[in-house]
N, C-alpha and C positions, 0 to 999 in steps of 0.2 A: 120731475122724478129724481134727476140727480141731486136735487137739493133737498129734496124729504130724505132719500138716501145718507146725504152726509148730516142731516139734524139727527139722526137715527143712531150714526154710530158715535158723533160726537157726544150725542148725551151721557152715554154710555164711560167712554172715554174721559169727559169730562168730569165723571162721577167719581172714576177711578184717581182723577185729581184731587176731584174732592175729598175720597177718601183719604190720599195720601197726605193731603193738605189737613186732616182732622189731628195726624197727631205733632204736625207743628201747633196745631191750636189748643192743644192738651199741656204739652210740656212748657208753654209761654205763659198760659192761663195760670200753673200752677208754681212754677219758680221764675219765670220772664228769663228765659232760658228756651234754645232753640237746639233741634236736632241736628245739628247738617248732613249727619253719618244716617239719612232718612232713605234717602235713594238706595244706598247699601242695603239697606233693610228692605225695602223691596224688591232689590235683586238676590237677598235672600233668601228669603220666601220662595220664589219662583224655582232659583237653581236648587233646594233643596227638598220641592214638593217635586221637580222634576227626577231627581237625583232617586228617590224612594219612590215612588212610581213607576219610570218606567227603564232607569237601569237598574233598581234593587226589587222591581216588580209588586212593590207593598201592595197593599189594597189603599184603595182612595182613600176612605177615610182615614188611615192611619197616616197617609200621606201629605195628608191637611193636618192633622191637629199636632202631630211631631214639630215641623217646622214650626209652624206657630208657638209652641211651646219655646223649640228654643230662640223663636225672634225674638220672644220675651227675656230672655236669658240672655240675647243678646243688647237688646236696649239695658237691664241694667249694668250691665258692663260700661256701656258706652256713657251712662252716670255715674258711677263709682269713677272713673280711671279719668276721664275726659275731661270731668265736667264738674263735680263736688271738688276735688281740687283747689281750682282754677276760682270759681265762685267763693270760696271760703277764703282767698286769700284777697277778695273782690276787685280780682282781675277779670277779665273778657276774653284771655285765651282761651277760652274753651269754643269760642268761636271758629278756630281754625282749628284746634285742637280734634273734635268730633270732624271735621272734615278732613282733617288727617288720618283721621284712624278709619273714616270711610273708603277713602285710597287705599287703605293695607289691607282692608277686608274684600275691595274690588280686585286686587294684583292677586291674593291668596286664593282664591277662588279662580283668577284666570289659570296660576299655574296650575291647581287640580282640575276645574272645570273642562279646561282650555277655551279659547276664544270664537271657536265655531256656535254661529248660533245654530237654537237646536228647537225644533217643536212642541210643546206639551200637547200631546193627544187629549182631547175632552169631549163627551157624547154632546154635551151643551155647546157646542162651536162646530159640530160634523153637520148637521142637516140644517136648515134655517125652515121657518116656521113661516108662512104664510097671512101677512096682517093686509088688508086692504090692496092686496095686490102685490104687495111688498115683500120680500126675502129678508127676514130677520133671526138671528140665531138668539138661543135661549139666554145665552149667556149675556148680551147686549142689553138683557131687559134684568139679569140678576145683578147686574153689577148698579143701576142706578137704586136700587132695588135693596141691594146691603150699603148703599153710599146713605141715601137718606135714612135707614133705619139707625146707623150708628152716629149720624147728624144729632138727631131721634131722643137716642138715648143718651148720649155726651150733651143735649143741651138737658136731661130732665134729670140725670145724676145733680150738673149741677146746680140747677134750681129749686127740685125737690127732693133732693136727699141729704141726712145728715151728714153721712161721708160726701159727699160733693162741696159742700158747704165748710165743710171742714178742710178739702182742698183751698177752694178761694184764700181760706184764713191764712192759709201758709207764706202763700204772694203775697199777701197785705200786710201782715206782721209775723215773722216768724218766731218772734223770740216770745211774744204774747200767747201764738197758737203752742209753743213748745211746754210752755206754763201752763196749761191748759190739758196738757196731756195727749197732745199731739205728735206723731213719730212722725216730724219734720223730712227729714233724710229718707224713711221708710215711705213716704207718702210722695216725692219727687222720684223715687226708685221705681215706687209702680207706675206713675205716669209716663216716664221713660220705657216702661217693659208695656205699657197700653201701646203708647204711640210708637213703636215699634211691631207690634201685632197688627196692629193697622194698615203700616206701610207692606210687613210680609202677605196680610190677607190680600192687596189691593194686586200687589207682586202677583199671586198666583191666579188672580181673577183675568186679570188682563193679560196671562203668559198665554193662553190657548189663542189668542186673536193675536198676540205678536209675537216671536222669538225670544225664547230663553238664552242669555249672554252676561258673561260678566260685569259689561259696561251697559247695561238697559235702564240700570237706575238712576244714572246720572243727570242725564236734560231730562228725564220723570222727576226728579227731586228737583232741580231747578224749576220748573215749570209749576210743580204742587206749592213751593215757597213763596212763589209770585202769584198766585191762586189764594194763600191763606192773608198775606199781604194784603192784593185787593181786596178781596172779602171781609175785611175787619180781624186780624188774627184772633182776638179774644170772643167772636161768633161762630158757633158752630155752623148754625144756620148760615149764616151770613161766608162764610168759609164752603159750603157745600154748593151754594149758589154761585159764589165766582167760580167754583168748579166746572161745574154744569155750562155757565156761558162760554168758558173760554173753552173749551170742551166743544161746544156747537161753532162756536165764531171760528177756531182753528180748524175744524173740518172741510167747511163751507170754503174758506179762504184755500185750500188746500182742490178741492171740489171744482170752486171757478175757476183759478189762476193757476192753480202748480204747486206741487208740495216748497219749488225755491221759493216760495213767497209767505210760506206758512211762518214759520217764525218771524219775520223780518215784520210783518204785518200786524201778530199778533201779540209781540213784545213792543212795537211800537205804540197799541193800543190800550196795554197795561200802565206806559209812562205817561199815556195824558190821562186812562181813567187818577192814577195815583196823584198828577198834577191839578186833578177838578178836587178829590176827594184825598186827603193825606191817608187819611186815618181808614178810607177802603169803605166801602159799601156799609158795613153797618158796627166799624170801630167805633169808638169814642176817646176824645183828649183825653189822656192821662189830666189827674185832680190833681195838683201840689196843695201839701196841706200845712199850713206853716201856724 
């Protein structure tokens, strides 16, 4: 029973990986360029749906789609300033760069937020629902639930859409896709304001089941980076599925042994999956084309 218990909440959990792990695989796929300021974004999602809900008393849905809106507003910032830069001059700081400016946006919010974690009330996390015997709350089933559907849709934009396709083109050659009549800059701008909306939706899916805090996005970003890694970064699929595992295997390890053993266990399990598979569950070698 305790072990169908922790595959129950890990799926869930591990979805919310996945989720968070989708827009590392958005922003790689489309300029081979990584968020690291990912975590932040989902802790601001979270402090900010909590912030207009339940000390500005908004109405929910206004309390959902505001923040989202400006996560998106926040991811293109964190391209503009961070990351076009840095890339143009084809340098790599942007590497540490986005994770610096992740830190200023985590201290900025400690000092107004403050550092007490805090509740989000949610009707989908108050009663648990009755599966086979089993106590499971609605929300544990929504969140795998918007994990695969945005899988879903981010593998069929870009497979079968013209704008999706017109993404790839940008990573592949952008001075061709620029000739072509492509908004280069405009097109890594909204991929950075996607995969930012993704990490605030994930933020606020999983704030009712944990603690709202300034520091909550930190080992969630580390842990979604090592998820998008295994998984193939350039798979959607493949990125939603290493979620999902490491998501149940961290539960369960947690379940039998002890939460001290949860990371130590499950980060040790990432560096031999990576040492069987470089390239992660269903990456593929980079082509040099000479």
């Amino acid at each position: 029973m305790l072990a169908v218990m922790a595959i129950i909440s890990g799926f869930g959990l591990g979805s919310m990986y996945g989720l968070l792990a989708l827009g590392f695989s958005l922003t790689y796929t489309v300029s081979n360029t990584v968020n690291f300021a990912q975590g932040s974004s989902m802790m601001l999602g979270a402090v900010l749906c909590y912030t207009f809900a339940v000390t500005m008393k908004w109405h929910m849905a206004s309390s959902i789609v505001l923040p989202l809106l400006l996560c998106a507003i926040w991811g293109v910032v964190v391209e503009r300033f961070t990351v076009r830069p840095f890339v143009r001059r084809g340098s790599s700081a942007w590497l540490m760069a986005t994770l610096a400016l992740g830190i200023v946006l985590e201290n900025a919010v400690l000092f107004t937020f403050g550092k007490e974690p805090r509740s989000l009330p949610s009707s989908l996390a108050a009663r648990p629902l009755s599966i086979a015997g089993l106590g499971v709350y609605p929300l544990q089933l929504l969140i795998p639930f918007m994990g695969l559907l945005m899988a879903l849709a981010l593998h069929l934009v870009f497979r079968c859409t013209l704008r999706g396709k017109a993404w790839l083109a940008v990573v592949q050659n952008p001075d061709a896709a620029q000739l072509m009549g492509i908004n280069v800059t405009g097109t890594i701008a909204v991929a950075y304001a996607v995969s930012s909306v993704f990490a605030g939706g994930a933020g606020m899916l999983i704030a009712p089941l944990f603690n709202v805090s300034s520091d909550m996005g930190t080992l969630f970003g580390i842990k979604a980076f090592a998820v998008a890694i295994l998984g193939g970064i350039t798979s959607a699929w493949g990125v939603m599925l290493a979620g999902c595992s490491y998501g149940i295997i961290e539960a369960l390890i947690t379940a039998l042994f002890g939460s001290p053993y949860t990371n130590v266990v499950t980060f040790t399990l990432v560096i031999i999956a990576l040492t069987c598979m470089p390239h992660g569950l269903f990456g593929r070698a980079g082509v040099k084309k000479v």
